[in-house]
C-alpha positions as CSV (number, residue, x, y, z in Angstrom):
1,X,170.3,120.5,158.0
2,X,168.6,123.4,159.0
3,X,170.9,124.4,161.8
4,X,173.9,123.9,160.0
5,X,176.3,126.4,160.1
6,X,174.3,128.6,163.1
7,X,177.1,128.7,165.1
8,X,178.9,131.6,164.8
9,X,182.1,129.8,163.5
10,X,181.3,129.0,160.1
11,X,179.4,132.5,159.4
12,X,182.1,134.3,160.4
13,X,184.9,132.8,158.0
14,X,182.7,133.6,155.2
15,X,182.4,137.1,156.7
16,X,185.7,137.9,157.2
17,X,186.3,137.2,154.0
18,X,183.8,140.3,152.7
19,X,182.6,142.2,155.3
20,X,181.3,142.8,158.8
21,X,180.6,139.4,160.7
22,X,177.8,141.0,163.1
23,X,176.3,142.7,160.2
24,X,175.7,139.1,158.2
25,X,174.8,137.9,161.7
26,X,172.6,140.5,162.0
27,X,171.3,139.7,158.3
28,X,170.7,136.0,159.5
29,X,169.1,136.8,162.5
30,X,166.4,138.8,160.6
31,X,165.4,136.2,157.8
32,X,165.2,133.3,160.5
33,X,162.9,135.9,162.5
34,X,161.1,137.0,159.1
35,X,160.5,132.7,158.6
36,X,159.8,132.2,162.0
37,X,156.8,134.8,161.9
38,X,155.1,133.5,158.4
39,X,155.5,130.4,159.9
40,X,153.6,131.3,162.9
41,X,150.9,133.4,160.9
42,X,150.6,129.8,158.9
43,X,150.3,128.2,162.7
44,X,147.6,130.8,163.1
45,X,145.8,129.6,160.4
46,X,145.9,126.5,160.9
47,X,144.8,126.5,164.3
48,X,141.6,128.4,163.6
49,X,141.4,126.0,161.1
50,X,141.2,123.5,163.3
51,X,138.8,125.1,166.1
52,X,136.6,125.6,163.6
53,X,136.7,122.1,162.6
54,X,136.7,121.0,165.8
55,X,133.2,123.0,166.3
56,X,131.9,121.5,163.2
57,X,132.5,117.8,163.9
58,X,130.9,119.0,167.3
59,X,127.7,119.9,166.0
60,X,127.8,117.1,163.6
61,X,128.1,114.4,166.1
62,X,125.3,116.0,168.1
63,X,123.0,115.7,165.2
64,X,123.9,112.5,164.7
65,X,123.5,111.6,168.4
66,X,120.0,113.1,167.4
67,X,119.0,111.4,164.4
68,X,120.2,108.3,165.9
69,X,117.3,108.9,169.1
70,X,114.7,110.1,166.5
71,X,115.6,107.0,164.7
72,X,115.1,104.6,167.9
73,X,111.8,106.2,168.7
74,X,110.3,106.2,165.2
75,X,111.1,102.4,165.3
76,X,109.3,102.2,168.3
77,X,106.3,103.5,167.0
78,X,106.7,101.4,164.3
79,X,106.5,98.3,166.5
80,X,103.8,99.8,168.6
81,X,101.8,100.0,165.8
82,X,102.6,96.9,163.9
83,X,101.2,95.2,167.4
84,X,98.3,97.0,167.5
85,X,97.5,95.8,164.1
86,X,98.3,92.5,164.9
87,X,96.1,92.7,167.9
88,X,93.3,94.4,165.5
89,X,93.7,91.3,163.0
90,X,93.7,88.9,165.8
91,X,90.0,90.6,166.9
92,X,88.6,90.6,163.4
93,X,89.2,86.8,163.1
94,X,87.9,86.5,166.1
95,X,84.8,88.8,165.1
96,X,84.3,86.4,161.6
97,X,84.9,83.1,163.6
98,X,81.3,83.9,165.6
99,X,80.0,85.4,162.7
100,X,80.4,82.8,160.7
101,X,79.5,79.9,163.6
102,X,76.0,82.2,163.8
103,X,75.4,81.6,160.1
104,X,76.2,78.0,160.5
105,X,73.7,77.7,163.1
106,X,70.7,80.1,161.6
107,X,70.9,77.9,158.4
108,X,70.9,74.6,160.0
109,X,68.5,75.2,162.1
């Protein structure tokens, strides 16, 4: 495990055995600080990493948001218009129907 011999007991029986126990202590202390800051520079990283992200899916999602409105209305014209062509249809047969009744009547009469 990572903590594993931490405690001061077992570094110092393999100290004794060759040297100074505060200076391998000391040695210890200084690597775990060393990995301790890379790892934090990595946390650094990826924490801008992140905010940026973060920013991105932002501005994504109001785009979408966006599109999605831009979509809604151009359906809506769309359907305004398809009724209006309906109604325009609905005239002409209309328009044809008297036509077409006028003829009826200025031949057969």
């Amino acid at each position: 495990m990572w903590f594993e011999g931490i405690s001061g007991q077992a570094s110092l029986g393999r100290i004794a055995k060759g040297g100074n126990a505060t200076e391998g202590l000391t040695d210890r202390l200084l690597s775990a600080e060393r990995e301790a800051g890379f790892h934090e520079r990595d946390m650094s990283a990826f924490e801008r990493e992140r905010i940026d992200l973060e920013h991105r899916v932002n501005r994504m999602e109001a785009e979408l948001e966006s599109l999605r409105k831009r979509r809604l209305e151009a359906y809506a014209r769309w359907w305004n218009a398809r009724d209006d062509r309906d109604r325009a249809r609905h005239v002409c047969r209309r328009i044809r129907r008297k036509i077409d009744k006028m003829r009826r009547r200025a031949n057969g009469a």
